[in-house]
C-alpha positions, 0 to 999 in steps of 0.5 A: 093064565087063570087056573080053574078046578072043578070039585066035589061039592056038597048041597041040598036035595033037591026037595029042600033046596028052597028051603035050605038056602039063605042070604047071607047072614050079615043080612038078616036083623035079629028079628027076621033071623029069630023068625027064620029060626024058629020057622024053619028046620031045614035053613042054612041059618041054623048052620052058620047060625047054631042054637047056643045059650049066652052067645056072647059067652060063647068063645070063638071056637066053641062057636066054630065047632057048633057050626061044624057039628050042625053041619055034620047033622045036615049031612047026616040027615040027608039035608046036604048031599055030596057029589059023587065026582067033581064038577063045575056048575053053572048058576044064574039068579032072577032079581028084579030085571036083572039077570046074573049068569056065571060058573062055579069053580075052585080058583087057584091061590097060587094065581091070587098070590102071583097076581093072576087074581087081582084084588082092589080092596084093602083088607082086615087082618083081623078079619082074615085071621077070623075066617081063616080060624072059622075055615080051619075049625069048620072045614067047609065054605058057601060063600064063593068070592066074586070073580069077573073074567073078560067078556068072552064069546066063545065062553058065552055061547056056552053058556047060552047053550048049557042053559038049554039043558035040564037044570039041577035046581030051578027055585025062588026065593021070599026075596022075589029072586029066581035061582037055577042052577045046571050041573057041568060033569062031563069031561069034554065040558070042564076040559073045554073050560078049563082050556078057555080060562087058562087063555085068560091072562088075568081074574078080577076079585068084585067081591070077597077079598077077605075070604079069599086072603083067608084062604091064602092064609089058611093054605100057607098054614096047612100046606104041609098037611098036603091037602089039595082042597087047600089049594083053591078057594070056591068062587063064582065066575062072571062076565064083567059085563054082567055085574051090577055095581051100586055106589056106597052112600054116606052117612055123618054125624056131624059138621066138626064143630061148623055150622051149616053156613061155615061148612058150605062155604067150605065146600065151595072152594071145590065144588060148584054148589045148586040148592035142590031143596025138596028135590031128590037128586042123584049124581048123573056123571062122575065128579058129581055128588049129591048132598042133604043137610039140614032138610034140603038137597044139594048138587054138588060139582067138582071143579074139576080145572083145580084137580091134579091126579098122578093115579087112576085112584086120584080121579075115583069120586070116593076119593075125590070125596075124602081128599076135599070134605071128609078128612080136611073139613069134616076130620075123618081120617079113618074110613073104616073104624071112625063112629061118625061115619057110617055107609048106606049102599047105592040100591038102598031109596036116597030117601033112608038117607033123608030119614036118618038125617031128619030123625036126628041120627046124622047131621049130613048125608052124601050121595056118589056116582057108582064106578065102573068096572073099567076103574076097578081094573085100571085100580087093581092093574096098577095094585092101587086100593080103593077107599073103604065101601066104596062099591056094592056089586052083586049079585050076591050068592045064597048061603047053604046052595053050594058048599066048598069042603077042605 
């Protein structure tokens, strides 16, 4: 059974909310983020972002301390206001065509601990320690982890309905995105919800598995301080029908000492190989791949009659991929830290693929078939873990639009 909270969130006045609100800041290049800076009081960016001199200097926990100061000077400037009672919100985003609907709510560590919040990714532990220190020096979090939950009727005319009625915030963005979000606050609704979730045998992590093992961290940390608000981590509910799973293409550097001959003959002891030549060509189904090397396009199609799998991971293309080619042919066994690899999410045009190759950058570039979701259960049912970057779900949440406080 999922456990859901509602809580005493914290975002922007009305008047500003557009203008508060950011992308994530991982998002932005350094000139974009300078302009934003300079353009903008009211971003969110100067939060997470805080004006110091030599950055680089800077220890972590000066760092973090900025950020939580500059927090407190949004709060205290009437920037950031704080509900008076807890809440769930209902939250949707616009973005070309595509429209994302899901609740806000605190989910519950001791379900992600028990396994009732399942997880398919691999983490960092550096990066955990990182945002759990970031979380421990800051006190609050505006980035919800990624959360589906089965498609539920009776949870869906809900939502059809709770649209109906005014929305707290309705905005866009410079992004062409359109953000509306709906406050949940009676009590009849969030019991109803919470009744309906706790029917819901297991919770599905999409995006967030860092944040939310922070969390974990965080709690086992200071649970002894007694604080609730540890208890739970911010996430954003969705049908798992309503997510939209891009594939992670990737990038090489080189061929291991082969040339372009040696390795396409190579290549060819798994796969089926159609030259495309100036053809752009994508991957159709499952067990296909594309391929650009040396200024022309490549189908390639696995022969599948070969293939042996004893895991539901065994049959996954981003496996597949570093099983047959990148770690016995190409040499990279390390998919996160090794230099010669680098990842280009499915959303992005192939053809930035082509121009990192023709300028020179790489040497040769592979195109996947997105996953479903249905593999991302069937991996996280069976606690398997997907290879690194092997998924781009969105939608992506906006930083500074609803802010968690611990």
């Amino acid at each position: 059974m999922a456990k859901i909270k509602p809580f005493k969130a914290v975002r922007p006045v009305a008047d500003k909310v557009a203008l508060v609100t950011c992308r994530t800041y991982d998002d932005y290049s350094s000139a974009e983020l300078a302009a934003w800076l300079d353009f903008n009081p009211y971003s969110f960016l100067h939060v997470i972002h805080p004006a110091y001199a030599n950055a680089q200097k800077v220890s972590l926990e000066k760092r973090f301390k900025a950020v939580a100061n500059k927090y407190q000077d949004f709060k205290h400037d009437q920037i950031l206001i704080e509900e008076e009672h807890p809440v769930f919100y209902l939250y949707e985003i616009q973005s070309k065509g595509q429209i994302f609907t899901g609740i806000i709510a605190g989910t519950s560590v001791k379900d992600y601990q028990d396994n009732v919040i399942k997880k398919h990714e691999d983490t960092l532990q550096y990066r955990v320690e990182l945002f759990k220190d970031y979380l421990h020096q800051t006190n609050f979090n505006t980035e919800p982890v990624l959360i589906t939950y089965p498609d539920s009727v009776e949870i869906n005319t809900f939502i059809a309905l709770r649209k109906k009625s005014k929305p707290v915030y309705e905005y866009s963005t410079t992004n062409k995105e359109k953000h509306t979000l709906w406050k949940i606050d009676t009590q009849s609704e969030i019991d109803w919800l919470q009744e309906h979730f706790e029917k819901i045998p297991n919770l599905y992590i999409s995006d967030g598995h860092h944040r939310s093992a922070s969390a974990e961290l965080l709690y086992e940390q200071d649970k002894h301080l007694g604080n609730e608000n540890l208890n739970y981590f911010m996430s954003f509910l969705i049908a798992e029908s309503n997510v939209k799973i891009y594939e992670f293409n990737r990038l090489i550097r080189d061929l291991n000492g082969l040339n372009k001959e040696e390795f396409i003959k190579k290549l060819s002891e798994n796969f089926i190989i159609k030259a495309k030549d100036q053809e752009i060509w994508k991957p159709q189904n499952k067990f296909e791949f594309g391929m650009y090397l040396d200024g022309s396009f490549y189908a390639l199609f696995y022969k599948y009659e070969n293939h042996i799998a004893t895991t539901v991971l065994d049959d996954l293309d981003a496996q597949i991929l570093y099983d047959k080619v990148l770690f016995p042919i190409l040499g990279i066994e390390d998919l996160r830290n090794d230099e010669r690899i680098d990842y280009i999410p499915g959303k992005q045009s192939i053809s930035v693929i082509k121009d990192l190759i023709d300028e020179g950058e790489f040497e040769v570039g592979f195109m996947l078939y997105p996953s479903d979701i249905n593999e991302i259960k069937a991996l996280a049912d069976n606690n398997l873990i997907m290879p690194p970057k092997s998924t781009y779900i969105e939608p992506k949440f906006r930083s500074g639009l609803v802010v968690y406080e611990l």
